[in-house]
ChimeraX commands (.cxc) that place a marker at each C-alpha (Angstrom):
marker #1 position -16.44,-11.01,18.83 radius 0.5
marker #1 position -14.41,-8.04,16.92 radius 0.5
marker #1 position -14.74,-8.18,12.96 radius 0.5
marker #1 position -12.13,-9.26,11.02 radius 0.5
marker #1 position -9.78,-6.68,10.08 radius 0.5
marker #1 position -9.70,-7.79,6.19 radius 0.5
marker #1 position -13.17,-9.59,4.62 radius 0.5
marker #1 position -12.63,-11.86,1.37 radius 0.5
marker #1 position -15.34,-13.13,-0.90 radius 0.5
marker #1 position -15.37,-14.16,-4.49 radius 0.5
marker #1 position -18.08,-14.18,-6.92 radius 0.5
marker #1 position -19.61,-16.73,-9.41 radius 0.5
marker #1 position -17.23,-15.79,-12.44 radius 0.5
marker #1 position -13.97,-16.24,-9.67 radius 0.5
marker #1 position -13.31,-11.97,-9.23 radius 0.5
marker #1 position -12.53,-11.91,-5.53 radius 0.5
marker #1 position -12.34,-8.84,-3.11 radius 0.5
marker #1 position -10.18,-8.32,-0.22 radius 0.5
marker #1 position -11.74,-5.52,1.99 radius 0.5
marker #1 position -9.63,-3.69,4.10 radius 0.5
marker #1 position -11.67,-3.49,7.49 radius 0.5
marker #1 position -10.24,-0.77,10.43 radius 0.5
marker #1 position -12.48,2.15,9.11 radius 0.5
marker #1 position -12.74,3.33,12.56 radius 0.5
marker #1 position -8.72,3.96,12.04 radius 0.5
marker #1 position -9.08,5.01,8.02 radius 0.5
marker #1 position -8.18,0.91,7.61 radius 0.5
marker #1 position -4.79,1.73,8.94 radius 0.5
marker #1 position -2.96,-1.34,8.81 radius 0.5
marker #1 position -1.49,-2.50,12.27 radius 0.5
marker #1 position 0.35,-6.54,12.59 radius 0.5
marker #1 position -3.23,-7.81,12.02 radius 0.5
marker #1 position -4.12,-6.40,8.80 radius 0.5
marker #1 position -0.59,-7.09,7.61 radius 0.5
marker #1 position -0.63,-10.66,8.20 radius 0.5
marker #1 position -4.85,-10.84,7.02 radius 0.5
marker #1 position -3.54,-9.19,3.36 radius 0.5
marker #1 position -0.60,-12.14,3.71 radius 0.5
marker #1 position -3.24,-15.47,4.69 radius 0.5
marker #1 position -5.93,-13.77,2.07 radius 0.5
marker #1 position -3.62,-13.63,-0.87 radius 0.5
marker #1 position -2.21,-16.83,-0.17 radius 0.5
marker #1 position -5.24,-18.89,0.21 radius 0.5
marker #1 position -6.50,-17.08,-3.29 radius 0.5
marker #1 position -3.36,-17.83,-4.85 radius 0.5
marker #1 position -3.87,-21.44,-4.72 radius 0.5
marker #1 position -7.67,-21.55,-5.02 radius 0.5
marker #1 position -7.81,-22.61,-8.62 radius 0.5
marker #1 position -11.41,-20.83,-8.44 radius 0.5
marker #1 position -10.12,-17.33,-8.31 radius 0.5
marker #1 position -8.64,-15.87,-11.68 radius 0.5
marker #1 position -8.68,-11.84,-9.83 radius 0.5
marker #1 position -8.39,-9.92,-7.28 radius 0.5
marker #1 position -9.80,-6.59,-6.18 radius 0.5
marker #1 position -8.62,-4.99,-3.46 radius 0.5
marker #1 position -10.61,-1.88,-1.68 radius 0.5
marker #1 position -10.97,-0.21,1.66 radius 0.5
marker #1 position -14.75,-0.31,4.27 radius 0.5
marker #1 position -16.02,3.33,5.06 radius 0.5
marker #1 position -15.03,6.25,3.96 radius 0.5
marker #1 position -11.09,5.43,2.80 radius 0.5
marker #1 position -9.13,3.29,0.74 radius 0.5
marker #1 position -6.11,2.86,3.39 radius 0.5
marker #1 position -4.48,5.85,5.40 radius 0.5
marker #1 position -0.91,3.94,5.90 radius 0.5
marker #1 position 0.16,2.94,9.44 radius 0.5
marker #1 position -1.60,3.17,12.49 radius 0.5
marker #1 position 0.97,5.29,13.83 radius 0.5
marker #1 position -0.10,4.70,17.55 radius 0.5
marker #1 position 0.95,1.11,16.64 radius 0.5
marker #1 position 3.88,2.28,15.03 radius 0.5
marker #1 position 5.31,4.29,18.44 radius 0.5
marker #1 position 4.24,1.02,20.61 radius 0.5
marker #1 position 6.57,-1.07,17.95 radius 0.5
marker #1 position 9.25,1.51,19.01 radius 0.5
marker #1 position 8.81,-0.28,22.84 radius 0.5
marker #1 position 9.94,-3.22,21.37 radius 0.5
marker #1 position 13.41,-4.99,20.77 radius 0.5
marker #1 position 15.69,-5.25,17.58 radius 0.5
marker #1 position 14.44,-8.61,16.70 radius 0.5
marker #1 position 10.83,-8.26,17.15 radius 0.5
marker #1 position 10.93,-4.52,14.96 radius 0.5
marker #1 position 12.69,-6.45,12.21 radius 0.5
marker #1 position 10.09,-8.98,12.16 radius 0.5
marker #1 position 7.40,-6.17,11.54 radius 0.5
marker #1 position 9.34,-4.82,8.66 radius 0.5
marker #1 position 9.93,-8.51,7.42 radius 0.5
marker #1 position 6.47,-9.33,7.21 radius 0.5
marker #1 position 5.31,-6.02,5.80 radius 0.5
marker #1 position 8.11,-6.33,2.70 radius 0.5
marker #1 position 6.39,-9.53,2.41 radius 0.5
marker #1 position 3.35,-8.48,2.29 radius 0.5
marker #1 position 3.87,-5.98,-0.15 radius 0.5
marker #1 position 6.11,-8.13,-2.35 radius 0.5
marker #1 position 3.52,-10.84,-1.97 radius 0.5
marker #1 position 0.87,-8.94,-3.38 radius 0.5
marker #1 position 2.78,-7.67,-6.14 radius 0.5
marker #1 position 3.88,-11.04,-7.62 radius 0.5
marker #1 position 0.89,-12.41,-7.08 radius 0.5
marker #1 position 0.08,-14.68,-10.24 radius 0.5
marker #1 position -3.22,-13.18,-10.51 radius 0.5
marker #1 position -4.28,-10.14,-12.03 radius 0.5
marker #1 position -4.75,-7.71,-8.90 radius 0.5
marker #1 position -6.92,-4.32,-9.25 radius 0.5
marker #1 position -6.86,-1.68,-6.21 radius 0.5
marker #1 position -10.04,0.77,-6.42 radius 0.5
marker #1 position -9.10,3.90,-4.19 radius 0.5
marker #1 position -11.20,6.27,-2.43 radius 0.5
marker #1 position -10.71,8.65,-0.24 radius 0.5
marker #1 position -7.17,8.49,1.67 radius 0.5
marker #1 position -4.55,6.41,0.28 radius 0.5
marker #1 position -1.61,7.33,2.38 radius 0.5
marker #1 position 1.91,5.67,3.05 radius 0.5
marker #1 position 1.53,1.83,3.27 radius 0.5
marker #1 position -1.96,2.72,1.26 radius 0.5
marker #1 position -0.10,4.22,-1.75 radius 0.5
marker #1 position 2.43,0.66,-1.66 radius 0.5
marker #1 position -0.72,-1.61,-1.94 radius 0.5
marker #1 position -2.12,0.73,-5.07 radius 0.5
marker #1 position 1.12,0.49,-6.57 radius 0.5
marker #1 position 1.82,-3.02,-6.16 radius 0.5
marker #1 position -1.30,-4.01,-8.01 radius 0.5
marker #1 position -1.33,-4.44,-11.45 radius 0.5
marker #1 position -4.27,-2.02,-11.98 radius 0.5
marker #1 position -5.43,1.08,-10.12 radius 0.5
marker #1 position -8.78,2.35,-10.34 radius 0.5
marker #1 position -8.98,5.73,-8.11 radius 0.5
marker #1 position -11.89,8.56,-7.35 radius 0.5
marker #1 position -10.86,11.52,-8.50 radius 0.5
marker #1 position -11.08,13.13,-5.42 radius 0.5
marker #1 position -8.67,10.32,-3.51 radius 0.5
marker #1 position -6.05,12.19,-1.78 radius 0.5
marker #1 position -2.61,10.16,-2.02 radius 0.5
marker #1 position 0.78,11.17,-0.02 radius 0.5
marker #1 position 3.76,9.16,0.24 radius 0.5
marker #1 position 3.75,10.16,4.07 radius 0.5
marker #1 position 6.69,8.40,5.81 radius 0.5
marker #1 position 9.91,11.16,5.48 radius 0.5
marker #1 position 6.67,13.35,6.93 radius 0.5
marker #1 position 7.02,11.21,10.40 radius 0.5
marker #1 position 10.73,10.41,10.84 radius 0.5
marker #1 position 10.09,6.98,8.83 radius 0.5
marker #1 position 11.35,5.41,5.52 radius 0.5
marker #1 position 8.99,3.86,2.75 radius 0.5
marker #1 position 11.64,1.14,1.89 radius 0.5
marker #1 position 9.32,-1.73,1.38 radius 0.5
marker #1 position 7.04,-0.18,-1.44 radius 0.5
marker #1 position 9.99,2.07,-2.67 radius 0.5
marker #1 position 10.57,-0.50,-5.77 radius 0.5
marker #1 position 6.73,-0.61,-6.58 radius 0.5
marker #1 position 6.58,3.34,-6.43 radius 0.5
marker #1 position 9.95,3.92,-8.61 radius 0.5
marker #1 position 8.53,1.25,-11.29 radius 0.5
marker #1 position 5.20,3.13,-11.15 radius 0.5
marker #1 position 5.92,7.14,-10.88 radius 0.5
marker #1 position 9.37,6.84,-12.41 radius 0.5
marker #1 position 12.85,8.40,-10.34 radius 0.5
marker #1 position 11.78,11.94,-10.64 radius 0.5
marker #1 position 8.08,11.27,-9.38 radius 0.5
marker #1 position 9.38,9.07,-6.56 radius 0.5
marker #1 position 11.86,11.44,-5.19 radius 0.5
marker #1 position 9.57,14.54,-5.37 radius 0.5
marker #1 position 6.81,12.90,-3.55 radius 0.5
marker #1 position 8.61,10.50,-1.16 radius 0.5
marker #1 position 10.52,13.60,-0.06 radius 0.5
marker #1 position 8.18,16.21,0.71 radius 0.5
marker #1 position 5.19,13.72,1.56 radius 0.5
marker #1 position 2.81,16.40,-0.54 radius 0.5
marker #1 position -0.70,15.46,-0.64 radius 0.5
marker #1 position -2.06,15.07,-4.35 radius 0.5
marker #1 position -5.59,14.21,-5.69 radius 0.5
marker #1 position -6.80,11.36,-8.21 radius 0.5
marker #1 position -6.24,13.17,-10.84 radius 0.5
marker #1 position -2.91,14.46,-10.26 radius 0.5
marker #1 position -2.07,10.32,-9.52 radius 0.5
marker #1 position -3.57,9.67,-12.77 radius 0.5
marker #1 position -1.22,12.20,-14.42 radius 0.5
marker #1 position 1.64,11.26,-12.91 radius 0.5
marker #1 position 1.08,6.94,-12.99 radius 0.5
marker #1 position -0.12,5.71,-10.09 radius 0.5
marker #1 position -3.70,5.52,-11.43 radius 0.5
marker #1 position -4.58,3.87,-14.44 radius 0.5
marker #1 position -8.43,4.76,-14.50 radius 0.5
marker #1 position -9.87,7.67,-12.51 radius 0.5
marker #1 position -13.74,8.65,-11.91 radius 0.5
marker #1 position -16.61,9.71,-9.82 radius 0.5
marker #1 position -16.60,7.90,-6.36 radius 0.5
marker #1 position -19.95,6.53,-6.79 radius 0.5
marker #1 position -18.63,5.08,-10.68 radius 0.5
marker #1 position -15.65,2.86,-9.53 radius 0.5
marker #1 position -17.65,-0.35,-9.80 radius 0.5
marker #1 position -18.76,0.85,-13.12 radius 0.5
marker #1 position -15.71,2.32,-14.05 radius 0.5
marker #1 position -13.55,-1.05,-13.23 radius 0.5
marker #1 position -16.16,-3.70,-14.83 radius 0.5
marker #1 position -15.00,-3.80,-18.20 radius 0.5
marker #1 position -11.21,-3.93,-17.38 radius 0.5
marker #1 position -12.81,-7.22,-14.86 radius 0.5
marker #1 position -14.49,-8.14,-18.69 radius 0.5
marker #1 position -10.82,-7.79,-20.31 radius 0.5
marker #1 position -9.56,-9.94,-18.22 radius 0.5
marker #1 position -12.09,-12.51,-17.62 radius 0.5
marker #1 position -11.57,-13.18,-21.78 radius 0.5
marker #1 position -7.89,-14.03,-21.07 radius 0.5
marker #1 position -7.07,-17.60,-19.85 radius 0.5
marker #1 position -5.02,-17.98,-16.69 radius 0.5
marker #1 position -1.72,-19.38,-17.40 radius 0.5
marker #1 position -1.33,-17.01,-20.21 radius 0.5
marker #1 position -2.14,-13.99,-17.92 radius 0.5
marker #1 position 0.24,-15.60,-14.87 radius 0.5
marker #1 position 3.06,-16.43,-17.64 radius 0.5
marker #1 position 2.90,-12.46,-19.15 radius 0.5
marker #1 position 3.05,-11.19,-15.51 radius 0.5
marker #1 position 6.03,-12.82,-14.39 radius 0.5
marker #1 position 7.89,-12.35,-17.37 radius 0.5
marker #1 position 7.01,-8.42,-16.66 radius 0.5
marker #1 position 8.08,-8.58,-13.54 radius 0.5
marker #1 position 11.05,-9.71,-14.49 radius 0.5
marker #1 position 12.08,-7.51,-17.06 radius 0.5
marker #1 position 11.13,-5.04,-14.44 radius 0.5
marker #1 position 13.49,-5.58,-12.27 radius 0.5
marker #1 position 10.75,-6.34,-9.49 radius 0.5
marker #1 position 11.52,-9.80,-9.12 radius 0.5
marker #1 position 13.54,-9.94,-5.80 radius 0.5
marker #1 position 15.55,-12.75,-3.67 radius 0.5
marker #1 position 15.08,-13.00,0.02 radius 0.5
marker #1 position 18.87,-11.42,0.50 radius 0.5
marker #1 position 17.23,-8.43,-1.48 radius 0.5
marker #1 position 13.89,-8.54,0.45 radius 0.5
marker #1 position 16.22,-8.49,3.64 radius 0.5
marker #1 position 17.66,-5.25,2.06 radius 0.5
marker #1 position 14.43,-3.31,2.38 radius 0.5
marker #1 position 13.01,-4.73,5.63 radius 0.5
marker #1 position 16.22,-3.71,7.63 radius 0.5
marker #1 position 16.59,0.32,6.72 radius 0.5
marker #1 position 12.59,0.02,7.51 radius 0.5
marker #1 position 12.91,-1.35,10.76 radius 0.5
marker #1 position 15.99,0.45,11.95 radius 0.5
marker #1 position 14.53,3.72,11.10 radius 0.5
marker #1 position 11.30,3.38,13.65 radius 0.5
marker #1 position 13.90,2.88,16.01 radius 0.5
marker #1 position 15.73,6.52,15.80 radius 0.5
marker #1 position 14.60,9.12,18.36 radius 0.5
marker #1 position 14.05,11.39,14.67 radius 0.5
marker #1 position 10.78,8.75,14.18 radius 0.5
marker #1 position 10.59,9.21,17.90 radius 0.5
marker #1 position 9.91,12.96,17.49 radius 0.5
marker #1 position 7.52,12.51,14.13 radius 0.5
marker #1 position 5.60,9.92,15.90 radius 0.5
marker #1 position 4.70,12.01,19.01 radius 0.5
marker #1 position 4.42,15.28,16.71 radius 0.5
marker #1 position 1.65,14.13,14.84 radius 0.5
marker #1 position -0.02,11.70,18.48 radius 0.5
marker #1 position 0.25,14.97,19.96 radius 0.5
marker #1 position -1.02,17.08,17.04 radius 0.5
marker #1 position 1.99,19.35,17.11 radius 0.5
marker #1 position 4.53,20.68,14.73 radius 0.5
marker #1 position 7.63,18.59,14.89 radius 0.5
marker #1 position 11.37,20.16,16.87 radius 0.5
marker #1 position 12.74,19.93,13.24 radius 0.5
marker #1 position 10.06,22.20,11.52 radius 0.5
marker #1 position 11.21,26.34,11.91 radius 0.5
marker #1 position 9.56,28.22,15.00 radius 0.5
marker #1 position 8.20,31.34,14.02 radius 0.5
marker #1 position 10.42,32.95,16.71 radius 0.5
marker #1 position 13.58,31.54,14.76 radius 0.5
marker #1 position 12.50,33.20,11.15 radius 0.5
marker #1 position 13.41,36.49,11.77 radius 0.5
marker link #1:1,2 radius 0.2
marker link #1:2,3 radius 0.2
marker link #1:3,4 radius 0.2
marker link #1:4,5 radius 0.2
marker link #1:5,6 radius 0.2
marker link #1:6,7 radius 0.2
marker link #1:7,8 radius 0.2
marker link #1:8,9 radius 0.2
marker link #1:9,10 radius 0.2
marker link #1:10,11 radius 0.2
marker link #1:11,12 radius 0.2
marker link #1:12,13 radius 0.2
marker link #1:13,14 radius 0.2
marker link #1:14,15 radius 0.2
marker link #1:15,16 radius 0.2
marker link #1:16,17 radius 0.2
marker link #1:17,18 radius 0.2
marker link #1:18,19 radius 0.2
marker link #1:19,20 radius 0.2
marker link #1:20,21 radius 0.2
marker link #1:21,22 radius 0.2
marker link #1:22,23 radius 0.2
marker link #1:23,24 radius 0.2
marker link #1:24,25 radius 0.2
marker link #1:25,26 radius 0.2
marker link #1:26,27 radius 0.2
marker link #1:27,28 radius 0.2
marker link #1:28,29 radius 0.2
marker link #1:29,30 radius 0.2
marker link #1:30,31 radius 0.2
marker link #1:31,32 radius 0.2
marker link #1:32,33 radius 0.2
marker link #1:33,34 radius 0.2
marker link #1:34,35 radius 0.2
marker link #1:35,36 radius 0.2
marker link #1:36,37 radius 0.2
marker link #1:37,38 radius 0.2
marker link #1:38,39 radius 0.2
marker link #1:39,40 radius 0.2
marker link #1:40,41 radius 0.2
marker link #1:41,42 radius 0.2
marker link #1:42,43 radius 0.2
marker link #1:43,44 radius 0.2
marker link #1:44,45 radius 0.2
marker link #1:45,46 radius 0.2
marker link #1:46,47 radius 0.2
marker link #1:47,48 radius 0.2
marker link #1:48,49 radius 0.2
marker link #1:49,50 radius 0.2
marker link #1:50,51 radius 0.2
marker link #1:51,52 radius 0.2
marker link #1:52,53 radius 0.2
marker link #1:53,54 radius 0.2
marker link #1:54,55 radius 0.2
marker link #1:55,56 radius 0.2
marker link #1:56,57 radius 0.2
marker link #1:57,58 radius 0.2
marker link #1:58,59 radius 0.2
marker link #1:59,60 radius 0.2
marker link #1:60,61 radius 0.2
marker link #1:61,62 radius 0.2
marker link #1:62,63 radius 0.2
marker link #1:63,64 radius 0.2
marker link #1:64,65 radius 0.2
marker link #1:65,66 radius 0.2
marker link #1:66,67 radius 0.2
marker link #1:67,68 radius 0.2
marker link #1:68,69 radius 0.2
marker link #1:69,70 radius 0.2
marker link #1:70,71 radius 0.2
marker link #1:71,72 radius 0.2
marker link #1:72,73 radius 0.2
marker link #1:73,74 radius 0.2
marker link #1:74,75 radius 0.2
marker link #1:75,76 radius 0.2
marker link #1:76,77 radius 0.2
marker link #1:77,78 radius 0.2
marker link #1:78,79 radius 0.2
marker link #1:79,80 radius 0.2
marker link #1:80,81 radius 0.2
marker link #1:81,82 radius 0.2
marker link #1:82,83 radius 0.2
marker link #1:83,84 radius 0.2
marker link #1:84,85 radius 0.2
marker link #1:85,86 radius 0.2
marker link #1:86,87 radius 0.2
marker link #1:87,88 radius 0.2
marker link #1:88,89 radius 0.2
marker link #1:89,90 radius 0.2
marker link #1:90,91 radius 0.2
marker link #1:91,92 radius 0.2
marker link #1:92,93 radius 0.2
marker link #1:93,94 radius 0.2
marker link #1:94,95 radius 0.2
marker link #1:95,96 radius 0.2
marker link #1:96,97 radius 0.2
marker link #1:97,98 radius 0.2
marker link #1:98,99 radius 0.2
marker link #1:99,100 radius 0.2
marker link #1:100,101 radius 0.2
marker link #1:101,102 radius 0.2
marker link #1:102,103 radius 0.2
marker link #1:103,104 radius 0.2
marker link #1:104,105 radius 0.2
marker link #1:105,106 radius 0.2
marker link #1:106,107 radius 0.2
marker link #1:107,108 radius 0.2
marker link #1:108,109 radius 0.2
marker link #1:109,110 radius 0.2
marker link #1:110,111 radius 0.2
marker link #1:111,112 radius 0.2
marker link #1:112,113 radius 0.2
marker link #1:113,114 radius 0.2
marker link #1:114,115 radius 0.2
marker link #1:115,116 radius 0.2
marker link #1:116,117 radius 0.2
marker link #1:117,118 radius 0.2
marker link #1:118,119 radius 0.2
marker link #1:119,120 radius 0.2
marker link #1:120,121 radius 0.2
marker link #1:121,122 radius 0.2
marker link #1:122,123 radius 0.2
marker link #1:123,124 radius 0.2
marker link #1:124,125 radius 0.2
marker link #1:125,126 radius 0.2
marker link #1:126,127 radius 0.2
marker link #1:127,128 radius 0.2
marker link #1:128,129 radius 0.2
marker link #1:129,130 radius 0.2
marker link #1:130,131 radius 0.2
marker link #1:131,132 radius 0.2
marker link #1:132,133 radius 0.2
marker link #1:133,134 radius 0.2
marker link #1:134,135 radius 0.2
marker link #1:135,136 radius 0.2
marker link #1:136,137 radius 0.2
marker link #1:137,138 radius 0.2
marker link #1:138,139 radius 0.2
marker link #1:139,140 radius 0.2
marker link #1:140,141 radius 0.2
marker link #1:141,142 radius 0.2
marker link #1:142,143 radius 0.2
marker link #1:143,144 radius 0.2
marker link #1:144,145 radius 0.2
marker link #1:145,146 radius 0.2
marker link #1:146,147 radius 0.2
marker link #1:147,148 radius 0.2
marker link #1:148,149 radius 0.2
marker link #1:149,150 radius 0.2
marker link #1:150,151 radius 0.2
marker link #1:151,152 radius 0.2
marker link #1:152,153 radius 0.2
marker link #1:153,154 radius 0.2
marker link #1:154,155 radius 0.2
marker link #1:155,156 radius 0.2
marker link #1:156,157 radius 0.2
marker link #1:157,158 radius 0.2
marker link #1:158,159 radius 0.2
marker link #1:159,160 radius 0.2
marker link #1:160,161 radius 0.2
marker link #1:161,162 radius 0.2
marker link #1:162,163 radius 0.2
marker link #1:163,164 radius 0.2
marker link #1:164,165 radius 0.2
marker link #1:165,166 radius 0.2
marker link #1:166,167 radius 0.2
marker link #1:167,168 radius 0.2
marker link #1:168,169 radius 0.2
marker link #1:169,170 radius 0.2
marker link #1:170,171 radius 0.2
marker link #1:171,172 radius 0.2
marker link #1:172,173 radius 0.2
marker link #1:173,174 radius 0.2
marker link #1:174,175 radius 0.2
marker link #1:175,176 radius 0.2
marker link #1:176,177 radius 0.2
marker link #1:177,178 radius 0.2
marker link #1:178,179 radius 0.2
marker link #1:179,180 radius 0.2
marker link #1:180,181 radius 0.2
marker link #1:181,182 radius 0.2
marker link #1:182,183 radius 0.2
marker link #1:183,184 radius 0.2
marker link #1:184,185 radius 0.2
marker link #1:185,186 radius 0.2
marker link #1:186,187 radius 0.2
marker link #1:187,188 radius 0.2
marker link #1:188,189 radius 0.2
marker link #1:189,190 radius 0.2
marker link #1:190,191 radius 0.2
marker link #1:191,192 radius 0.2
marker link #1:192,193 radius 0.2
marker link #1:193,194 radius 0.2
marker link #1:194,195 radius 0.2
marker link #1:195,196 radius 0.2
marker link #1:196,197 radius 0.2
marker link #1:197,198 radius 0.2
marker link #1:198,199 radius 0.2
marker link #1:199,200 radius 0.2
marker link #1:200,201 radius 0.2
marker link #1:201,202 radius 0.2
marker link #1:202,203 radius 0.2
marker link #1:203,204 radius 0.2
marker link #1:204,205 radius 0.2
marker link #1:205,206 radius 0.2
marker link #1:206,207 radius 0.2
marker link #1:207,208 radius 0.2
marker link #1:208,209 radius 0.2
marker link #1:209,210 radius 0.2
marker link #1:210,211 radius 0.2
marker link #1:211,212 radius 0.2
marker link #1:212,213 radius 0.2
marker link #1:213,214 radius 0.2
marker link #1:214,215 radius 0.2
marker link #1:215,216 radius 0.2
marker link #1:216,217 radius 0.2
marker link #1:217,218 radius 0.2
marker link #1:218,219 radius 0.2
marker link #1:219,220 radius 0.2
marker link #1:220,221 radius 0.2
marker link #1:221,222 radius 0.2
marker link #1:222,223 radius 0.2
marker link #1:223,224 radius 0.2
marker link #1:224,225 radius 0.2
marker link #1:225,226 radius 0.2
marker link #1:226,227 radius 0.2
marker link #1:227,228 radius 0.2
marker link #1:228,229 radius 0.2
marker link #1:229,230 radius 0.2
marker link #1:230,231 radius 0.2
marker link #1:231,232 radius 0.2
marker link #1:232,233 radius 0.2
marker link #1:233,234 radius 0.2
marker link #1:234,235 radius 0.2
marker link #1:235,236 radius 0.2
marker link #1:236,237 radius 0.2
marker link #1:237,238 radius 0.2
marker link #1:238,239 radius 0.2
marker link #1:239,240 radius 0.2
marker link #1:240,241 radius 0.2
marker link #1:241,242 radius 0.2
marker link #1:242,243 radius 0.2
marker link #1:243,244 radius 0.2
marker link #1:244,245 radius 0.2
marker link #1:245,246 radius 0.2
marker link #1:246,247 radius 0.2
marker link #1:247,248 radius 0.2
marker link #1:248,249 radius 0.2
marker link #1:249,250 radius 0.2
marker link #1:250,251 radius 0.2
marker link #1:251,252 radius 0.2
marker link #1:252,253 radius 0.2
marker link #1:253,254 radius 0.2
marker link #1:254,255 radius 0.2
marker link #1:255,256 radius 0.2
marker link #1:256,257 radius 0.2
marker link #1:257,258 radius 0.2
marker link #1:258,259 radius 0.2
marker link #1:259,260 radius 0.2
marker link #1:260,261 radius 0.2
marker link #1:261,262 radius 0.2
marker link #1:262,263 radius 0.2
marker link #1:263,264 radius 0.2
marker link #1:264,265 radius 0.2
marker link #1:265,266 radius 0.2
marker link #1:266,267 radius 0.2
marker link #1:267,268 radius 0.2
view
């Protein structure tokens, strides 16, 4: 029997932990892992014994976005199906950043595409300082749609567009500078590191902390309806299907450099 690709367990004083669980893919998510992050948070939401949640990644990274050999198979697939996928990743994303609970993502290692929507849909991010972040979609053909609104509220226009364009790579530090970290440290000192901000909000009382989150959210501008959900799922789905996403997918499958990057031939 395979393992399941996210583990949940909660503690005495009600801090639970969602575990991303594909290390032997970086915990790249796939349907499975989409749809574990969507049953995990919901049966936590309404478990009156939970009052937080952690969320963190097995072996050696936090999340390294999405599988991308999934991905291409998706491409195989028909309009309605590919929509589905990009439905039910918005929601999983949106999910988790509504959540009524306080939700705390501690990165390490890669935290790439899909990864970097997770951190930034959490309320707090704890991150190594040598994490490695990249808002990789543009990178593959793709389009980050579904955690664009949780990256813009976190890094700001300027941040968003800089990194969502060229799909850089940039360290724990440079996340904490720039945002998407709130807390950064020595890999081995995240559990330390994150245990008094647990404290913090173990001394608040639920309804108070669920009350002072939506109204945030609100005044935010990250509260959306399902018309607007439907928004960022299309573009998402629609842009897998472009031979463009083709081309990025097979460029990086077949370790190559994509038709749209300059031969050296064509420089001079």
């Amino acid at each position: 029997m395979s393992e399941p690709v996210i583990e949940t367990d909660i503690d005495g004083r009600g801090v639970a932990t969602v575990r991303l669980n594909r290390p032997h893919v970086n915990n790249a998510y796939n349907s499975d892992m989409i749809n574990g992050l969507i049953d995990a948070l919901e049966a936590f939401q309404t478990n009156k014994n939970v009052r937080l949640v952690l969320i963190r990644g097995n072996g050696r990274h936090f999340q390294a976005g999405a599988d991308l050999s999934w991905v291409q198979s998706a491409r195989n697939l028909g309009w309605d199906e590919n929509l589905e996928i990009s439905r039910t990743t918005t929601r999983a994303i949106y999910g988790l950043t509504s959540f009524p609970k306080p939700t705390i993502a501690l990165v390490h290692g890669a935290c790439f595409g899909g990864g970097t929507g997770i951190a930034a849909a959490c309320d707090i991010v704890v991150a190594a300082e040598d994490a490695v972040f990249s808002i990789s979609e543009a990178r593959w053909g793709l389009i980050a749609t579904p955690i664009l609104p949780q990256l813009l509220s976190r890094l700001g226009p300027g941040r968003t567009r800089r990194y969502a364009l060229t799909s850089e790579r940039f360290s724990g530090s440079r996340a904490f500078e720039i945002g998407l970290a709130d807390e950064i440290c020595p890999a081995e000192k995240l559990d330390e590191t994150v245990a008094p901000i647990i404290d913090a909000l173990l001394h608040c009382p639920p309804e108070a902390l669920a009350e002072t989150k939506a109204a945030i959210l609100k005044y935010a501008g990250l509260c959306f309806s399902d018309l607007e959900l439907e928004a960022l799922a299309e573009p998402h789905a629609r842009k897998r299907m472009t031979p463009e996403a083709g081309e990025g997918l097979n460029s990086f499958l077949e370790k190559r450099k994509p038709s749209w990057y300059p031969q050296p031939d064509k420089l001079s």
